[in-house]
C-alpha positions in Angstrom: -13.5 -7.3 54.1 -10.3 -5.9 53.2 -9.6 -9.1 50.6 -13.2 -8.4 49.2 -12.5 -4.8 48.3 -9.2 -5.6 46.4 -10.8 -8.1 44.5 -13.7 -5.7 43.7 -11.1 -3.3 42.8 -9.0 -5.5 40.2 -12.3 -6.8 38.6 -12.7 -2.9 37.8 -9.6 -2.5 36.7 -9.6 -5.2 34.5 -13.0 -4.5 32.9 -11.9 -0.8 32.3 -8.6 -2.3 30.5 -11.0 -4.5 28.6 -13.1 -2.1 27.6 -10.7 0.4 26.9 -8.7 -2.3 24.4 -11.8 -2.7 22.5 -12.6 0.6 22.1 -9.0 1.3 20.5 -10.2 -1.9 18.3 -13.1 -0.1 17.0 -11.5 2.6 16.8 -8.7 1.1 14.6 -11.6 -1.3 12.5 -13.6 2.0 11.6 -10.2 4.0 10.5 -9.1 0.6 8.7 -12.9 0.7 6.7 -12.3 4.6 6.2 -9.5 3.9 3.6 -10.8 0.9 2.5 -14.1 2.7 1.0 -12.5 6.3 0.9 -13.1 8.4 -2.1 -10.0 9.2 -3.6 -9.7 11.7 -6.1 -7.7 9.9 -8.8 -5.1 11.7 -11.3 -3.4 9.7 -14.1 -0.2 11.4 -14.5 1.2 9.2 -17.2 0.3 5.9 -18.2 2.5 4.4 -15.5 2.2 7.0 -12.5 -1.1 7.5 -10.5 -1.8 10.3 -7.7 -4.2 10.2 -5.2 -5.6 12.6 -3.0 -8.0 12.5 0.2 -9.4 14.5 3.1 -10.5 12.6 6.3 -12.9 14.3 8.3 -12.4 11.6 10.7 -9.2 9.5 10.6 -7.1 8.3 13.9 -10.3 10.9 15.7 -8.7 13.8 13.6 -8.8 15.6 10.1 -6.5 14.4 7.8 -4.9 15.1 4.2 -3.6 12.3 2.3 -1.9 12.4 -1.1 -0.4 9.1 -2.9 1.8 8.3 -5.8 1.6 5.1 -7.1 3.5 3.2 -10.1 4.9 -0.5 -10.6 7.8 -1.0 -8.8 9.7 -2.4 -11.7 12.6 -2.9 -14.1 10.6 -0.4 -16.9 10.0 3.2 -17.2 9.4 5.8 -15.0 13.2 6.1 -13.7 13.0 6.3 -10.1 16.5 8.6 -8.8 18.0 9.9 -5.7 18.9 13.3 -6.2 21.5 16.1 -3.6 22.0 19.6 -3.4 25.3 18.6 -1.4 26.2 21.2 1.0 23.2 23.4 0.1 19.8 23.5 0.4 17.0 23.7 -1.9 13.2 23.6 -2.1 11.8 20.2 -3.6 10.3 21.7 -6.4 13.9 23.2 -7.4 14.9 19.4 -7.5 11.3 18.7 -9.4 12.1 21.5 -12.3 16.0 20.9 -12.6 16.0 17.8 -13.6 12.1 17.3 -15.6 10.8 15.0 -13.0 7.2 13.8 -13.0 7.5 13.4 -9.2 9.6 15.0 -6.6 9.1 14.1 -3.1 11.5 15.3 -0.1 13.3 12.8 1.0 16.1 11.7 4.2 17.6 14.1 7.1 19.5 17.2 6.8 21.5 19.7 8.9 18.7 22.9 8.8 21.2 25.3 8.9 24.7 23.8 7.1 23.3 21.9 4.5 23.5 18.6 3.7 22.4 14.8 4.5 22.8 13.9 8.0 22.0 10.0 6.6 24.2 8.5 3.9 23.0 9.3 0.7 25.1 7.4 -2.9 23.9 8.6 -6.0 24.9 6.3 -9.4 27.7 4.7 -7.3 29.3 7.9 -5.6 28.9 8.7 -2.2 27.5 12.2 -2.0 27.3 12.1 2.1 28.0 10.0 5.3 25.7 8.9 8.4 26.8 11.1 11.2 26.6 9.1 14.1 26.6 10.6 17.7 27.0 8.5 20.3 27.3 4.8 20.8 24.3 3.8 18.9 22.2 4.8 15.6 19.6 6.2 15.8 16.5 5.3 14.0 16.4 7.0 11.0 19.9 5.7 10.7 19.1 2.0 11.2 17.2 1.3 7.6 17.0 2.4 4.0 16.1 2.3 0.9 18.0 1.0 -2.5 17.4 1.2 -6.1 18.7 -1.6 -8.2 17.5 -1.6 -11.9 15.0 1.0 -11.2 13.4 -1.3 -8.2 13.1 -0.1 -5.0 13.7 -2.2 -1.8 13.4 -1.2 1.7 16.8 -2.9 4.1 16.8 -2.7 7.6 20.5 -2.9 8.9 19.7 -2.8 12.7 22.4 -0.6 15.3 25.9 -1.7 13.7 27.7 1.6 12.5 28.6 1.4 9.1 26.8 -1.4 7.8 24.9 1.5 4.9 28.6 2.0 3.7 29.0 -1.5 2.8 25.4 -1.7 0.5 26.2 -2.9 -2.6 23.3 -0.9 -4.5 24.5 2.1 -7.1 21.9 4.2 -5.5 21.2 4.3 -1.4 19.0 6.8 1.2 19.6 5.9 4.7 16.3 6.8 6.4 13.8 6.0 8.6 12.4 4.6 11.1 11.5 1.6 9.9 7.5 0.8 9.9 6.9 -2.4 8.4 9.0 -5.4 7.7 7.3 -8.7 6.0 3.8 -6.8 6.7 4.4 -6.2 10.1 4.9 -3.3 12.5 8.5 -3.0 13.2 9.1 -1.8 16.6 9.4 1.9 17.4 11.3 3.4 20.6 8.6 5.6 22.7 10.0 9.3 22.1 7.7 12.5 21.0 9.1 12.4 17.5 7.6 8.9 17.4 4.7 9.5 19.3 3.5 13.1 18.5 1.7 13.9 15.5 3.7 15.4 12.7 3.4 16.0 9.2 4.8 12.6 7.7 6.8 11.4 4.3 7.1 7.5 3.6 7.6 5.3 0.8 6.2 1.7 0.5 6.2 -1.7 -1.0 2.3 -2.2 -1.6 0.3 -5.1 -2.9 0.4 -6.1 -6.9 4.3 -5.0 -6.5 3.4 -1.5 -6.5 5.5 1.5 -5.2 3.7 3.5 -3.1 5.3 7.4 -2.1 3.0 9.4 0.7 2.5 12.6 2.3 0.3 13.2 5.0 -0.4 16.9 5.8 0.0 18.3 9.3 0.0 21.1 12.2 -2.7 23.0 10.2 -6.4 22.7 12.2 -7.2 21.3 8.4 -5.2 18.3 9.3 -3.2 17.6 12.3 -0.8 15.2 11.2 0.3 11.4 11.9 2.1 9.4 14.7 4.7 7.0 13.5 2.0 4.2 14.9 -0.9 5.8 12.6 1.1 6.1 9.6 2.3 2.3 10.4 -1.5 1.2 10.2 -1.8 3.5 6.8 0.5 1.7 5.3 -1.1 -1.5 6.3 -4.6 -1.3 5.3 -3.4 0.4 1.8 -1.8 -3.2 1.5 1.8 -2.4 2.2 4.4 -5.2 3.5 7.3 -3.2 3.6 7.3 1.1 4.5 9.7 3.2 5.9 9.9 6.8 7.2 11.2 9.7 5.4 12.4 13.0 6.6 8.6 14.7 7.6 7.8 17.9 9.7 8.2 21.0 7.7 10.3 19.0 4.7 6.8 17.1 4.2 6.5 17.8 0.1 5.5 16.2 -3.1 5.9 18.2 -6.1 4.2 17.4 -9.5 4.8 18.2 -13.2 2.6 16.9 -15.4 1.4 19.0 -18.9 -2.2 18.8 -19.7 -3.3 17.5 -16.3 -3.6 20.6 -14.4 -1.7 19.6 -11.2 1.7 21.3 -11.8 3.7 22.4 -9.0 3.3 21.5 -4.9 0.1 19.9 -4.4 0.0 19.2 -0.4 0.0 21.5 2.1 3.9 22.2 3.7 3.5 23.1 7.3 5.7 26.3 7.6 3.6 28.5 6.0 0.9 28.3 8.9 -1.5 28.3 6.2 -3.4 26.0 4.2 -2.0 26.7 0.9 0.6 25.0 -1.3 3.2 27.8 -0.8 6.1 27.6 2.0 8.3 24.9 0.7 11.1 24.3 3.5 14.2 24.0 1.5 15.9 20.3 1.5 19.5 18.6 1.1 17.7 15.5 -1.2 14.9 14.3 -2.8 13.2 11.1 -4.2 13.0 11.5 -7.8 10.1 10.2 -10.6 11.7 10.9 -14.0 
């Protein structure tokens, strides 16, 4: 009797796994079709630079905001630049104006209250700062990065060895992250909140048709609450991506436009610490990712 009730009770509990597996494959099938047929409202900035822009009533069982940049990731015109305020801090549309940029999105880790980059950050060959490491291992966002050669990005993943950003060979380096995607799949993320809590989110990707793909998805606003690390992961993938990486997100979470005659000047997402859903409250920011 005894041997017949733990049977019943694992054929329960492996019916309940089963059907709780394929309800999170639904779920993910009907998000995956949810970009694939969204309606994105569609902005040519330039003849090379499109932005996109889309609200999810129903994304990952939440509201979502979406806005997307995306040019050829290639040896021609728009520039793509790193840019520092050094020690200071300043918003990303100060970046955006100062040096005429199409595009100005926020980019690594900073220190909040001392100013600047927390990640190593070389700008046209000079070292602006170092990765601070704490401890006997990186941590994630100090583990990968990206690099501009010859105005193309590529996305390296350098693993736990100290140093090994210093000794990129690239002219222009962000250390960032974590890492979401290498070779079109989903790196592997360490279970912690900042992975697994929803948060406003910055990344940049390698998409299909060697595009560049730079994103913002708005959060902490009941207009749209945000993306895990694991959401923004399958974002990247069903827009085609092979290779994506994290940027600094939260409150930093901006992109900033400039382009004359189009009408969409200025911060066009929604930057969480204003606790309101407009395009005002810019957190100010060591570094930036620059479309010139």
């Amino acid at each position: 009797m005894v041997l017949r009730y733990q049977i019943i009770l694992i054929v329960i509990t492996l019916l309940a796994a089963t059907f709780s597996i394929s309800n999170v494959s639904a779920q993910s099938t009907s998000d995956s079709l949810r970009i694939k047929n969204a309606s994105w409202r569609t902005t040519r900035l330039s003849r090379e630079v499109v932005w996109r822009e889309s609200h999810f009533d129903t994304l990952f069982g939440s509201k979502q905001n979406i806005n997307l940049i995306v040019l050829k990731n290639r040896r021609r015109k728009p520039q793509i630049a790193l840019a520092s305020a050094g020690d200071s801090l300043k918003p990303t549309s100060w970046f955006g104006e100062k040096f005429g940029a199409m595009v100005a999105l926020n980019g690594t880790f900073f220190d909040t209250k001392n100013g600047g980059s927390v990640d190593l950050i070389k700008i046209d060959g000079k070292v602006i700062d170092t990765t601070r490491v704490t401890g006997n291992k990186l941590i994630e966002h100090q583990q990968a990065a990206i690099v501009i050669h010859r105005n193309r990005v590529r996305i390296k993943f350098g693993g736990n060895q100290s140093g090994w950003d210093r000794q990129l060979g690239e002219d222009n380096v962000m250390t960032t992250g974590p890492l979401l995607l290498q070779d079109g799949k989903p790196h592997v993320l360490q279970k912690n909140a900042f992975n697994d809590n929803r948060h406003p989110r910055t990344c940049i990707c390698i998409g299909p048709r060697k595009q560049l793909i730079l994103a913002t998805v708005d959060g902490r606003n009941a207009n749209a609450q945000g993306m895990n690390l694991h959401e923004l992961t399958n974002l990247m993938r069903w827009l085609g991506c092979r290779h994506a990486i994290n940027f600094d997100g939260g409150g930093s979470t901006t992109l900033w436009l400039n382009s004359v005659g189009q009408g969409s000047n200025g911060v066009v997402n929604y930057p969480s610490d204003s606790k309101q859903w407009i395009h005002t409250g810019e957190r100010p920011v060591s570094n930036v990712l620059l479309i010139l």
